[in-house]
MARKEMAR-150046 format. One line per field, with one value per residue: z, x, y of N, C-alpha, C in turn; residue number from 1; residue in one letter. Coordinates in steps of 0.001 Angstrom, whole numbers. Each point is the difference from the previous one (the first is absolute). Example, Ala and Ser with C-alpha at 12.3 -4.5 7.8 and 13.67 -1.06 7.14 Angstrom:
BEGIN
nzz: [7800 / -720];
nxx: [13190 / -350];
nyy: [-5690 / 1050];
cazz: [0 / 60];
caxx: [-890 / 820];
cayy: [1190 / 1190];
czz: [0 / 730];
cxx: [900 / -770];
cyy: [1200 / 1090];
k: [1 / 2];
r: [a / s];
***
This chain:
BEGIN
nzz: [74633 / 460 / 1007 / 47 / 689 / -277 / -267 / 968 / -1098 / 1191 / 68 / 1064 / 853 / 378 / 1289 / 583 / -452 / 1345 / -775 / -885 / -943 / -804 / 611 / -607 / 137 / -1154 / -1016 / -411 / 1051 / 382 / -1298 / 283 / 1561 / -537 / -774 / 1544 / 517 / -1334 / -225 / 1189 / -501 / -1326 / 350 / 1264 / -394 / -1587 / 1379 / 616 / -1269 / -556 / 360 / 546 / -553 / 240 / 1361 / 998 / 283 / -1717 / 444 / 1136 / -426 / -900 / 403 / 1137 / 177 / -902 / 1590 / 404 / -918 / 554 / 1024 / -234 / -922 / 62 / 1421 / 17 / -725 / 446 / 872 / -605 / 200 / 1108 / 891 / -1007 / -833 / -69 / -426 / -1057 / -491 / 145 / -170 / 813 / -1727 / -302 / 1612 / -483 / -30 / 980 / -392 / -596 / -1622 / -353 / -1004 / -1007 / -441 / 1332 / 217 / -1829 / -450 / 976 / -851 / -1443 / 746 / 435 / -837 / -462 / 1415 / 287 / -1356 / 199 / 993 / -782 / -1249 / -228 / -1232 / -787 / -1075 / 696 / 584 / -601 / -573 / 1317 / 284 / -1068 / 270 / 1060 / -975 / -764 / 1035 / 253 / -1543 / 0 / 1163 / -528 / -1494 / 766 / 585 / -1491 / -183 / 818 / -603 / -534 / -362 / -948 / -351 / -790 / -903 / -88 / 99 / -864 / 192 / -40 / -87 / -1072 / 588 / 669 / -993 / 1407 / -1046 / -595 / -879 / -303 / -1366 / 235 / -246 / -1512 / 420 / -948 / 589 / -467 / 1278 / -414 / -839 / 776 / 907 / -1036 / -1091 / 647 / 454 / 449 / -1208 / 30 / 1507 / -402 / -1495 / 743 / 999 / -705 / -637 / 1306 / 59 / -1718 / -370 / 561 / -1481 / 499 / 989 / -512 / 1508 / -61 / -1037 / 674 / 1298 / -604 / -1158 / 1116 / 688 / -1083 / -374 / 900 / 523 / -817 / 190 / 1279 / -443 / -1068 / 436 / 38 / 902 / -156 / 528 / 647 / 785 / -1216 / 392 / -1171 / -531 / -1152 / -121 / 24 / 201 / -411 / 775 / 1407 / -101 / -548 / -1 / 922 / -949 / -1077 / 858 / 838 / -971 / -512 / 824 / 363 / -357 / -115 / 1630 / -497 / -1531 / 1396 / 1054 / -1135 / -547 / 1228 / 498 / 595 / 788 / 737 / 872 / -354 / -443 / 435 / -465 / -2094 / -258 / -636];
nxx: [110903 / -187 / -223 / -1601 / 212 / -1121 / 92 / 501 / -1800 / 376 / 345 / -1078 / 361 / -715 / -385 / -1264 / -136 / 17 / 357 / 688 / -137 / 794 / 992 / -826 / 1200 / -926 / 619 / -1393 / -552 / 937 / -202 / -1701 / 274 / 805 / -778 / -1047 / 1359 / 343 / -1265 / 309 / 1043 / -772 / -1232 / 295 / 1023 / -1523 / -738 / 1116 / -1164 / 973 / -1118 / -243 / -722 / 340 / -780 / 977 / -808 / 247 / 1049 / 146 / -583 / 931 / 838 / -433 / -680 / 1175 / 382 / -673 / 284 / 1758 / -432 / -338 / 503 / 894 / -568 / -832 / 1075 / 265 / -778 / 275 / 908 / 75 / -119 / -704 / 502 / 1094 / -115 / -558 / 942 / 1208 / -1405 / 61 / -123 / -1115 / 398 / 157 / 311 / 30 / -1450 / 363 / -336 / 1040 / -839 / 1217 / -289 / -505 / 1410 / 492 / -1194 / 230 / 1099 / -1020 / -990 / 1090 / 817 / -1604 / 214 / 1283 / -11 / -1803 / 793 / 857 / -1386 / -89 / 459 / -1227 / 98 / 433 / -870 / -669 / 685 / -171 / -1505 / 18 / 1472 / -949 / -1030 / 716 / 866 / -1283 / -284 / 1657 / -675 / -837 / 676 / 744 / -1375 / -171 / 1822 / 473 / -1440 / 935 / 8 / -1188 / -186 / 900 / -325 / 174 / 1723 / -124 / 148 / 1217 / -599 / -669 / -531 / 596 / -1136 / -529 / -1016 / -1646 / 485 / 742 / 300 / 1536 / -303 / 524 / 95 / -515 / 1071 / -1289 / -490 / 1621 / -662 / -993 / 847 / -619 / -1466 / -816 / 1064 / 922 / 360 / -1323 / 395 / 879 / -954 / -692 / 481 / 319 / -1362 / -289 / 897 / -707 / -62 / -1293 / -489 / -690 / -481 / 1098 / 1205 / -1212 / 55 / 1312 / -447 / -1003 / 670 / 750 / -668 / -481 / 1525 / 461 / -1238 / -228 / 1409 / 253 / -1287 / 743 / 797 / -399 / -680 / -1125 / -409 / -181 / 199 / 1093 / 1291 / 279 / 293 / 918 / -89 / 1271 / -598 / -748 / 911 / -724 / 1426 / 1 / -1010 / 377 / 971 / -504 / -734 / 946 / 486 / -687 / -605 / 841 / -245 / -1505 / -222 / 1001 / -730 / -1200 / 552 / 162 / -1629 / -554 / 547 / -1039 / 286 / 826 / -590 / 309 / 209 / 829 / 1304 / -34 / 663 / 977];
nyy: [71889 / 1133 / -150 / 83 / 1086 / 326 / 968 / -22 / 100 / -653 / 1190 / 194 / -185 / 636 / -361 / 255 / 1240 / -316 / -1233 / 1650 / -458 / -740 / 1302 / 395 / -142 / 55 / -671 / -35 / 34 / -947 / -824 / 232 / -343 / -1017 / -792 / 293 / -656 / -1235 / -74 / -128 / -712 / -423 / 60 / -718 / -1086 / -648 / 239 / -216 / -105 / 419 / 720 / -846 / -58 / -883 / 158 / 81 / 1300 / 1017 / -874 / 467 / 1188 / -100 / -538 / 1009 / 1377 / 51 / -228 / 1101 / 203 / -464 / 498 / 1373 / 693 / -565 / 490 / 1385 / 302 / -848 / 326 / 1786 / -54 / -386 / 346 / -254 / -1321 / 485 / 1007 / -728 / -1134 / 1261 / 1255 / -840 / -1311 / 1113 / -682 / -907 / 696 / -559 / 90 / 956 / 255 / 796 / 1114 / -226 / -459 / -229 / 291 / -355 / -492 / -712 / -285 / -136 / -903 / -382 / -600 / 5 / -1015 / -633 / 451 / 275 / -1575 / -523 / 289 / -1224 / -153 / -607 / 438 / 1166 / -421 / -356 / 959 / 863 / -365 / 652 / 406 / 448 / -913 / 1025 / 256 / 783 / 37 / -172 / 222 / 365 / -51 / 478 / 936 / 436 / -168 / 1265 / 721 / -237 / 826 / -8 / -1188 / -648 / -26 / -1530 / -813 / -95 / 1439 / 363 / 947 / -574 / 205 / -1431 / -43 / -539 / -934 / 184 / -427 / 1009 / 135 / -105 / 1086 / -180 / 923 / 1381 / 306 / 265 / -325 / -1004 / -776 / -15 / -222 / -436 / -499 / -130 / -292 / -761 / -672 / -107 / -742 / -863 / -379 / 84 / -394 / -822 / -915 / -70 / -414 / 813 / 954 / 240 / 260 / 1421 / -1119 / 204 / 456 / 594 / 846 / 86 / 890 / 669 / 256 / 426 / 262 / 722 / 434 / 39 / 397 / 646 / 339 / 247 / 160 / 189 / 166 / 1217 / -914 / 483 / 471 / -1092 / 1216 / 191 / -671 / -415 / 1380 / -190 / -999 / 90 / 1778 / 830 / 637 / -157 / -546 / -809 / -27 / -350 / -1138 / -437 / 465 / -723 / -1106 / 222 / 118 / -1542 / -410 / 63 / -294 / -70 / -890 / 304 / -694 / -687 / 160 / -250 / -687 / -661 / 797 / -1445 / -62 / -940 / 1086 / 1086 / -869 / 144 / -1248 / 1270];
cazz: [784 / 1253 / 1084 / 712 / 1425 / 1532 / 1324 / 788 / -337 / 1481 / 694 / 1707 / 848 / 1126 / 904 / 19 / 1153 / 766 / -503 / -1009 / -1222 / 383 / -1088 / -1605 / -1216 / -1517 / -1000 / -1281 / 697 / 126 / -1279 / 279 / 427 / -967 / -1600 / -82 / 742 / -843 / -295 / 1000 / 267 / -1053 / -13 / 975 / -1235 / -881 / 277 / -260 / -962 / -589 / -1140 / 290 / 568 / 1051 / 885 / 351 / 821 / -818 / -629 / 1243 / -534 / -1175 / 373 / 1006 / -1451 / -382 / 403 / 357 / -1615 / -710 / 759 / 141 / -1114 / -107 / 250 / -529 / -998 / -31 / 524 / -1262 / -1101 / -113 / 1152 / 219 / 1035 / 1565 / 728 / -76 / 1259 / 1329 / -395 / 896 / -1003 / -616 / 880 / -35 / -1188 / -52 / -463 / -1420 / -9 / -547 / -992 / -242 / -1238 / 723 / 844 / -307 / 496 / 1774 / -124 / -568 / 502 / 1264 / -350 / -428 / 1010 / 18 / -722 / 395 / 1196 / -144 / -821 / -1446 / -1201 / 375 / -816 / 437 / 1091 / -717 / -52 / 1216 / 161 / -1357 / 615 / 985 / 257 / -631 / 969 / 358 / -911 / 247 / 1100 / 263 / -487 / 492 / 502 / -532 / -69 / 1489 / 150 / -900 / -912 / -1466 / -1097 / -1429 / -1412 / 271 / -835 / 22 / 414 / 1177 / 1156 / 750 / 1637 / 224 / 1218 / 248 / -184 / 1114 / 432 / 1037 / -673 / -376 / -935 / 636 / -230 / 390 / 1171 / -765 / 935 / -11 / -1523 / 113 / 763 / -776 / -1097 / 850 / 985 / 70 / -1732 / -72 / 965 / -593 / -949 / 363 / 575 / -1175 / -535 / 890 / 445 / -271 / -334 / -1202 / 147 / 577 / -412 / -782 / 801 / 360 / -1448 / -28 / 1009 / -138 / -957 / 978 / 931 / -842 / -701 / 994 / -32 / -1280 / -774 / 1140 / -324 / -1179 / 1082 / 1355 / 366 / 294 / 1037 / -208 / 150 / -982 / -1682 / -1352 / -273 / -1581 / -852 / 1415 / -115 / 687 / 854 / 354 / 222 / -1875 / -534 / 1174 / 104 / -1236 / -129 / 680 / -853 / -774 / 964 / 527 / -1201 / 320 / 856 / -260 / -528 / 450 / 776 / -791 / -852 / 569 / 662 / 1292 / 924 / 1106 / 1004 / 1051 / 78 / -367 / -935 / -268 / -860 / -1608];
caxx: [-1084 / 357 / -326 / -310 / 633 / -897 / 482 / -1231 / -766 / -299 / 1901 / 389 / -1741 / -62 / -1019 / -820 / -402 / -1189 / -1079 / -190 / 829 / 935 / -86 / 1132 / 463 / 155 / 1409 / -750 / -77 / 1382 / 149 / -747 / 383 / 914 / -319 / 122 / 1016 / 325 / -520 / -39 / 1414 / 547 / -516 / 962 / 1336 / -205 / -700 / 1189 / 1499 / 370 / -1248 / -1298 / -1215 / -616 / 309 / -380 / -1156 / -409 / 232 / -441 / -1403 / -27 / -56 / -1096 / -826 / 239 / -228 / -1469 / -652 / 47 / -666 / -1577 / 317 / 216 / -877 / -1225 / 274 / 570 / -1126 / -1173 / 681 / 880 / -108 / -1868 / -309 / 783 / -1286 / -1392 / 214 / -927 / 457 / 1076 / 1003 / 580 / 1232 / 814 / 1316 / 1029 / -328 / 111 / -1171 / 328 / -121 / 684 / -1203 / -746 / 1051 / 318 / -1653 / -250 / 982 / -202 / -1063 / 715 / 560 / -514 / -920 / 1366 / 118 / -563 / -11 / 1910 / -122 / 694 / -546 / -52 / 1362 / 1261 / -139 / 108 / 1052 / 887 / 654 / 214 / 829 / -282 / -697 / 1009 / 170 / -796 / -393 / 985 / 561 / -1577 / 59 / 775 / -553 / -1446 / 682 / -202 / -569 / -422 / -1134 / 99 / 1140 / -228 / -9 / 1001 / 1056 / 1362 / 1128 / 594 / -760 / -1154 / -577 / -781 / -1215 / -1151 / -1076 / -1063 / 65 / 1245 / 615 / 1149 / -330 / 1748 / -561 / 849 / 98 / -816 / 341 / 1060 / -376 / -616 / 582 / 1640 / -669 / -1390 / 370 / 1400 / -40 / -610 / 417 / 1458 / -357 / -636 / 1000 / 1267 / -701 / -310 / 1380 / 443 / -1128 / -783 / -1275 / -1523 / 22 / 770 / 189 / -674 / -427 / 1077 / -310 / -1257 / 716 / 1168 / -820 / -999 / 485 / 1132 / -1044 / -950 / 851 / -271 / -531 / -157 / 476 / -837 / -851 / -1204 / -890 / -942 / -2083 / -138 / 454 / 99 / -815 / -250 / 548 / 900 / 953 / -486 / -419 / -156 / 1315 / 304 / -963 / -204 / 1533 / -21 / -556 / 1066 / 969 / -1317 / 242 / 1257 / 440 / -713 / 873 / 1040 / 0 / -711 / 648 / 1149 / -56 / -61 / 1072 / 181 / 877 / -318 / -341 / 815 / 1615 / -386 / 868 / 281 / 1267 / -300];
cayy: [604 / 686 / -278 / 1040 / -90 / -194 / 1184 / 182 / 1606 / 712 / 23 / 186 / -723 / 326 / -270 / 589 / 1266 / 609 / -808 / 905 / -333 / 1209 / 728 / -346 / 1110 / -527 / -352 / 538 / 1200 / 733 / 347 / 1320 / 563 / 731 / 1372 / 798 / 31 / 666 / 874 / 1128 / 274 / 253 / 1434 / 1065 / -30 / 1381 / 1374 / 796 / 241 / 1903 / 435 / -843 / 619 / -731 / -331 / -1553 / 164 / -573 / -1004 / -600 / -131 / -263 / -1489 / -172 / -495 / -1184 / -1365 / -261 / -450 / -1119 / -1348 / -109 / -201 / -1337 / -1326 / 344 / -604 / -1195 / -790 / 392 / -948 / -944 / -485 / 120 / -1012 / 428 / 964 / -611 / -922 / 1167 / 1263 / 244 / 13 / 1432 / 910 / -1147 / 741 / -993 / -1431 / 699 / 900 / 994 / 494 / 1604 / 581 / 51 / 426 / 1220 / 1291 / 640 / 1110 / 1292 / 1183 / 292 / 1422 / 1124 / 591 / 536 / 887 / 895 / 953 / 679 / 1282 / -618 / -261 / -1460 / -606 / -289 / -1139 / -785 / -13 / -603 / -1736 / -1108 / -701 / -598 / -1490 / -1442 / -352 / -398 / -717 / -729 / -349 / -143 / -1032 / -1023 / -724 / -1159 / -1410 / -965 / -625 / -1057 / 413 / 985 / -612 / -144 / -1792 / -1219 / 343 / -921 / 125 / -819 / 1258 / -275 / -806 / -933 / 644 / -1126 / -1 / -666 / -1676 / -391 / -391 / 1295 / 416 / 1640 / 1080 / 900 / 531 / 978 / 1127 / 789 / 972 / 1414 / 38 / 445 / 937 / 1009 / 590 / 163 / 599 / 1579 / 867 / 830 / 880 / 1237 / 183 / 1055 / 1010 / 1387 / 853 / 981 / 673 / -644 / 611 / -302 / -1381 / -807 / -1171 / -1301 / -1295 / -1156 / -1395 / -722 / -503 / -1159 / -850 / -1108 / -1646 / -1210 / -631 / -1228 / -949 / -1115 / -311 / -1384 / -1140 / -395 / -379 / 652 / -316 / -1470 / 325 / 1102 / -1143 / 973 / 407 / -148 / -597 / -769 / 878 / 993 / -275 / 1021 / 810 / 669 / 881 / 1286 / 803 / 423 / 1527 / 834 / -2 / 634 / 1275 / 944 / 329 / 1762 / 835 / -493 / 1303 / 1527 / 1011 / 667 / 609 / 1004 / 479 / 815 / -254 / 261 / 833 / -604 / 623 / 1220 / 138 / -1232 / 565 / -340];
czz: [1372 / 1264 / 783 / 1172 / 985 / 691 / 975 / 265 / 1342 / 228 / 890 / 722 / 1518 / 998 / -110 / 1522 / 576 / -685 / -1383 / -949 / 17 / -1370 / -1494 / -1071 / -1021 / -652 / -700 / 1021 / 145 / -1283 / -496 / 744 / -778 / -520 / 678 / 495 / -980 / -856 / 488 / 312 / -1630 / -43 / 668 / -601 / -575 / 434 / 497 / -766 / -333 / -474 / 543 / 930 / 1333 / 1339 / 872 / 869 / -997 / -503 / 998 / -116 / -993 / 281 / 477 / -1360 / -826 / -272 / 385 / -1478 / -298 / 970 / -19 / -2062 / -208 / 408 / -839 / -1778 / 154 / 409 / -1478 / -1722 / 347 / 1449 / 305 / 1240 / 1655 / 360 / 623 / 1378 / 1816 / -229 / 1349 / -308 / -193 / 894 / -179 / -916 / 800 / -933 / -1357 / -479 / -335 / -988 / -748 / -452 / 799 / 970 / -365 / -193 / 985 / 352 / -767 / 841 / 1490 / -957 / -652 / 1370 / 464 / -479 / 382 / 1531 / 94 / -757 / -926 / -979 / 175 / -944 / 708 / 1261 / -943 / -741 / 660 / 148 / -767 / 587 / 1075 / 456 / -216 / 1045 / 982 / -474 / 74 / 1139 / -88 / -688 / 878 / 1193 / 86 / -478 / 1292 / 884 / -1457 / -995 / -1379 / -242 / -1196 / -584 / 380 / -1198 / -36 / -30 / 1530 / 1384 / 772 / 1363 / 63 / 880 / -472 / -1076 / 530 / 655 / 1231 / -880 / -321 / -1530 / -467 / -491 / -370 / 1090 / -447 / 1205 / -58 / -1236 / 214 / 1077 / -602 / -659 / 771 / 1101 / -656 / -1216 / 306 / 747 / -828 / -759 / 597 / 873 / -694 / -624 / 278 / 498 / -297 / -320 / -1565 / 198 / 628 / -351 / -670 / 941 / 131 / -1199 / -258 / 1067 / -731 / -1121 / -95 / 547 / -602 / -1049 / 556 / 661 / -1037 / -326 / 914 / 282 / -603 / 927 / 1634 / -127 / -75 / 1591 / 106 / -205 / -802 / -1578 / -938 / -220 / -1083 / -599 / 973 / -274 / 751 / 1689 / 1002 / 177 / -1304 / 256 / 1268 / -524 / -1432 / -337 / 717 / -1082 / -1119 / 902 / 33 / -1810 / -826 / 357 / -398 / -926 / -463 / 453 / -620 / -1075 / 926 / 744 / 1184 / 858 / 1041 / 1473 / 1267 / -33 / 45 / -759 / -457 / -695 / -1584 / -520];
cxx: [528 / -616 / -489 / 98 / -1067 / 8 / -1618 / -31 / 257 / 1547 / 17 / -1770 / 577 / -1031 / -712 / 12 / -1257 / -1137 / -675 / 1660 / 713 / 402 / 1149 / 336 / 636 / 1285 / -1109 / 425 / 1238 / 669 / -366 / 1139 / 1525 / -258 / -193 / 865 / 982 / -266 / 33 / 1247 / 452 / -340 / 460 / 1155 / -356 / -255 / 1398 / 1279 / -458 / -999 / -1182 / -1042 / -370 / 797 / 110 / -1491 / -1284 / 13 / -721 / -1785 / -404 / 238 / -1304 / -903 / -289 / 19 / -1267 / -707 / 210 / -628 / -1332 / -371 / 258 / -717 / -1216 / 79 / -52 / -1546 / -893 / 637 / 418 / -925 / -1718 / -23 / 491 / -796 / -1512 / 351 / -120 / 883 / 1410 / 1785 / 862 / 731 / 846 / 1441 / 1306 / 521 / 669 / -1371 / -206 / 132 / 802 / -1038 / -585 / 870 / 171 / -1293 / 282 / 1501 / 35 / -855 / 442 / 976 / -550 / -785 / 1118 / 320 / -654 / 38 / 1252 / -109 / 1725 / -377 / -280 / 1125 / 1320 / -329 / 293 / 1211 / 1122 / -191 / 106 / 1131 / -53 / -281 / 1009 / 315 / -844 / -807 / 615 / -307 / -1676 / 219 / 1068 / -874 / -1078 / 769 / -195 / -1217 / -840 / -1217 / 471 / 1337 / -198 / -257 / 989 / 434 / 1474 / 1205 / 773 / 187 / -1476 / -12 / -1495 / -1459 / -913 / -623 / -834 / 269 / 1510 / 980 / 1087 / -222 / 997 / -1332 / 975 / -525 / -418 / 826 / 1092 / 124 / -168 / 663 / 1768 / 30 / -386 / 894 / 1607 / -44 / -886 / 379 / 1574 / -359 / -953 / 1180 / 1224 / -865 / -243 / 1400 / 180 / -1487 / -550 / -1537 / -1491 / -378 / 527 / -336 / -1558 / -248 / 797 / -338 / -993 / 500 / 589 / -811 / -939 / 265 / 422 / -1637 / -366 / 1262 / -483 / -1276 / -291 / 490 / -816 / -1256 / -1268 / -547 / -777 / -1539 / -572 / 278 / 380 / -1713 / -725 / 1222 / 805 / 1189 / -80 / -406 / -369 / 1086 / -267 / -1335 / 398 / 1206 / -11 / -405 / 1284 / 875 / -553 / 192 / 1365 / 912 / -524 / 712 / 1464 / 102 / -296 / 1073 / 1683 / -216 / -384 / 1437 / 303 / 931 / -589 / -138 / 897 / 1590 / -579 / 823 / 352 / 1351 / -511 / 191];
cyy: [393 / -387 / 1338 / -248 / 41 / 1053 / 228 / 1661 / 795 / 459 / 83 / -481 / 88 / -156 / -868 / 599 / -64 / -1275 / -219 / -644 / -1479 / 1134 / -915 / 902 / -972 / 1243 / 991 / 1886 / 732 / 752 / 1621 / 899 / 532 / 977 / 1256 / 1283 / 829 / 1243 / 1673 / 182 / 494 / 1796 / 1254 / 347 / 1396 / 1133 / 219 / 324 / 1258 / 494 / -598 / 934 / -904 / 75 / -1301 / -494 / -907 / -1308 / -1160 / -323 / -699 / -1684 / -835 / -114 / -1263 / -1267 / -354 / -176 / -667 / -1847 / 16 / -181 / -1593 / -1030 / 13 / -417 / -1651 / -376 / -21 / -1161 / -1354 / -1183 / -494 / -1159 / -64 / 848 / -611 / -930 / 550 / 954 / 961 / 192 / 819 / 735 / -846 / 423 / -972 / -1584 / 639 / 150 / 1051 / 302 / 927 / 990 / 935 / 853 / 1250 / 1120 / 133 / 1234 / 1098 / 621 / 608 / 1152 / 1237 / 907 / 923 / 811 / 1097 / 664 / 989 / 773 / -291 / -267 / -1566 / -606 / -203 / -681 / -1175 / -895 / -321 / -1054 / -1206 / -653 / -1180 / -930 / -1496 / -1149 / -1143 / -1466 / -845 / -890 / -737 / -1744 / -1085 / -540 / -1011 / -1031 / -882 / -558 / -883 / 324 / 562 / -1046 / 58 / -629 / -608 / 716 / -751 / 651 / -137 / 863 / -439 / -542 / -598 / 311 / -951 / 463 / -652 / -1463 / 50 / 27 / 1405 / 104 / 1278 / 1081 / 1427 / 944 / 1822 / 1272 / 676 / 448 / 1711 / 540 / 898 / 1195 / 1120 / 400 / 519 / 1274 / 1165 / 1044 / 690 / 778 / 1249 / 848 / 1098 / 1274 / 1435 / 227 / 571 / 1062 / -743 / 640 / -865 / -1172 / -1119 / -1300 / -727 / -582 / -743 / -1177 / -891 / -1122 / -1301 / -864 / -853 / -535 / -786 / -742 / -649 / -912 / -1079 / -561 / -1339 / -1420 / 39 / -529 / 411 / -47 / -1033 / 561 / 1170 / -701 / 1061 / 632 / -552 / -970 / -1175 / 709 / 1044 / -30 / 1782 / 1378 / 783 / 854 / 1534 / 794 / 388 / 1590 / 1133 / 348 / 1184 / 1638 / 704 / 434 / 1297 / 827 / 239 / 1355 / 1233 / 131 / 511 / 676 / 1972 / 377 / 1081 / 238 / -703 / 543 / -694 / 335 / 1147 / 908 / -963 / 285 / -322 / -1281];
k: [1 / 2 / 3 / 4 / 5 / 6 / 7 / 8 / 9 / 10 / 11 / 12 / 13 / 14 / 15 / 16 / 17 / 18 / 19 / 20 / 21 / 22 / 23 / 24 / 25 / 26 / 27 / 28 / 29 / 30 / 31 / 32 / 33 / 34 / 35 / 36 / 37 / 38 / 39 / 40 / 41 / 42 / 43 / 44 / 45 / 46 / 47 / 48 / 49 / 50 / 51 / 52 / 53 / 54 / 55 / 56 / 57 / 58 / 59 / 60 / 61 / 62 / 63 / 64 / 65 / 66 / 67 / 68 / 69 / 70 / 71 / 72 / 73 / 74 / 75 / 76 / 77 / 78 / 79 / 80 / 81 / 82 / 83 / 84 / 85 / 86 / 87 / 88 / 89 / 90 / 91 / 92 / 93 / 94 / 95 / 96 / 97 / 98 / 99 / 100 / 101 / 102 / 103 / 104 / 105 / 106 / 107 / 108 / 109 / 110 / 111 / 112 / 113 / 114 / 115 / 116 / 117 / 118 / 119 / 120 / 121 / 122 / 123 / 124 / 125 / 126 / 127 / 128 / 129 / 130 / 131 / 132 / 133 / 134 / 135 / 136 / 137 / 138 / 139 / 140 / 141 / 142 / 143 / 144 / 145 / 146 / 147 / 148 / 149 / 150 / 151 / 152 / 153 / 154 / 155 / 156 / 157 / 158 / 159 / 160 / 161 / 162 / 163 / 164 / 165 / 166 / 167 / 168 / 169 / 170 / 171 / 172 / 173 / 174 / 175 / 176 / 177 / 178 / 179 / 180 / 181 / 182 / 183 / 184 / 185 / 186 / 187 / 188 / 189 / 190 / 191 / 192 / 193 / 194 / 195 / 196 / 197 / 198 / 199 / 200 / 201 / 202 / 203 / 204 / 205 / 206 / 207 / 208 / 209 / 210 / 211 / 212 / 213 / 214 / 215 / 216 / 217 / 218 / 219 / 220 / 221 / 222 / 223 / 224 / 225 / 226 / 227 / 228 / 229 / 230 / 231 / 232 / 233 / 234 / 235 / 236 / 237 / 238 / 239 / 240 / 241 / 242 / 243 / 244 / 245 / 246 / 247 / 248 / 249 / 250 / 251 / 252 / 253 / 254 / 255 / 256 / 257 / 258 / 259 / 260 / 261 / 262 / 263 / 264 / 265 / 266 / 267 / 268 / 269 / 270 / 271 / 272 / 273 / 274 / 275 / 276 / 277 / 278];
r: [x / x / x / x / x / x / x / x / x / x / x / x / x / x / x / x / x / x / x / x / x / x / x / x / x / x / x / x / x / x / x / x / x / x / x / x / x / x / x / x / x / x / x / x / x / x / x / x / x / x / x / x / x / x / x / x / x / x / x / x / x / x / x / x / x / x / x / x / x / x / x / x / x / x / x / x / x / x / x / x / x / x / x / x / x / x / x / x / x / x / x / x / x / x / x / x / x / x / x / x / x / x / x / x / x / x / x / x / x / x / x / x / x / x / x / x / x / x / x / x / x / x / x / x / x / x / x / x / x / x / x / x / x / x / x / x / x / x / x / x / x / x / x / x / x / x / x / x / x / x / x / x / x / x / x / x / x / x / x / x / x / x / x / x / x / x / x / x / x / x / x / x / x / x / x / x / x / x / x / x / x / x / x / x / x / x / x / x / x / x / x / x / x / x / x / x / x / x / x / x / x / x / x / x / x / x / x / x / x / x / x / x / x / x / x / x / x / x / x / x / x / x / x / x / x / x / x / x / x / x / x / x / x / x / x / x / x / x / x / x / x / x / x / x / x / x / x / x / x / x / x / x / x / x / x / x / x / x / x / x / x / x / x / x / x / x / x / x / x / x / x / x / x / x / x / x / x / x];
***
């Protein structure tokens, strides 16, 4: 059994100013701030390779956007699925995105509907927005799960293998647990991010790339799943299985696979080169 380390959720504390804080910047926030760092450095990379329709002006909007779906998306997801009692307890909760709290489910709606607003102000196709940032989240996801390790949340079923880490139960008692976060941390981030990644390096038809993100993303969830935890104030839905991940993520796998093969049985070009090679 591993020894969880304790990391304190806060990386810097500062003041209090003028009587006011003091200010704190949470490990969960800085993480965000990666993804979306990366994100905006992977895109700048693509919008200058040979053919790309994109500017770096575009990409710049396109982040902004974005990120605004994906915090207002995520939280608003997480309060509507996941968060009733934290809310109920004081509805003040719901600014609380340091504490974690965050919804993908809920991230990625607040990014389709940022990239279809995107789409209409840039007079782009919403597919090839779309598309573009199928690549993009990996990263991010990556960095989101390394911060719900550090602040100690979303574990797994006890386990006797020799990875687990020791986490209090009610009584006080080390209990090995799997460490669910770097699960998804691996799956949902690292892995999808390479496989989408290569994927789009080369030309590929009208939506492919997102029925692959969606694909990716919602097996490495339900796999992780089976070993993660439920929510204490939600439980299994049905059985001592089913839990809320599986039902939000079971319809992605289903979709992106559709998508997948419309978009190779149509074969579009996409719009995000403006030359493709044979």
């Amino acid at each position: 059994m591993l020894t969880y380390p304790n990391i304190n959720p806060v990386a810097v504390s500062v003041g209090p100013f003028f009587g006011v804080g003091p200010l704190r910047v949470h490990w969960y926030g800085i993480m965000y701030l990666i993804g979306f760092v990366a994100a905006w450095w992977l895109a700048r990379y693509r919008a200058r390779q040979p053919g790309s329709t994109w500017t770096a002006l575009d990409i710049d909007d396109l982040i902004f956007y974005s990120a605004i779906g994906v915090i207002v998306g995520g939280r608003v997801g997480w309060c509507v699925f996941y968060g009733h009692d934290v809310i109920a307890e004081n509805w003040l909760n719901v600014f609380h995105i340091w504490d974690g709290g965050m919804s993908f489910h809920g991230g990625i709606t607040g990014v389709v509907l940022a990239g279809i607003l995107f789409a209409r102000v840039k007079a782009k196709k919403i597919p090839d927005v779309l598309d573009f940032l199928a690549p993009l989240p990996g990263i991010g996801l990556m960095a989101g799960r390394f911060g719900n390790f550090i602040n100690g949340e979303l574990w797994g079923k006890p386990t006797d293998l020799p990875w687990g880490f020791g986490v209090p139960n009610a009584e006080g008692v080390l209990v090995a647990r799997h460490p669910s976060q770097l699960y998804e941390a691996g799956l949902e981030g690292l892995v999808l991010f390479l496989i989408v990644w290569w994927y789009t390096s080369t030309p590929r038809p009208r939506l492919a790339p997102t029925g692959l993100f969606l694909i990716l993303y919602g097996c490495g969830r339900f796999a992780v799943e089976w070993v993660r935890l439920p929510d204490a104030n939600i439980g299994y839905l049905a059985g001592s299985w089913l839990t809320m991940g599986m039902l939000l993520t079971t319809p992605m796998i289903f979709i992106g696979a559709i998508v997948m093969i419309y978009a190779y049985r149509r074969n579009q070009t996409s719009g995000n080169l403006s030359t493709l090679e044979a």
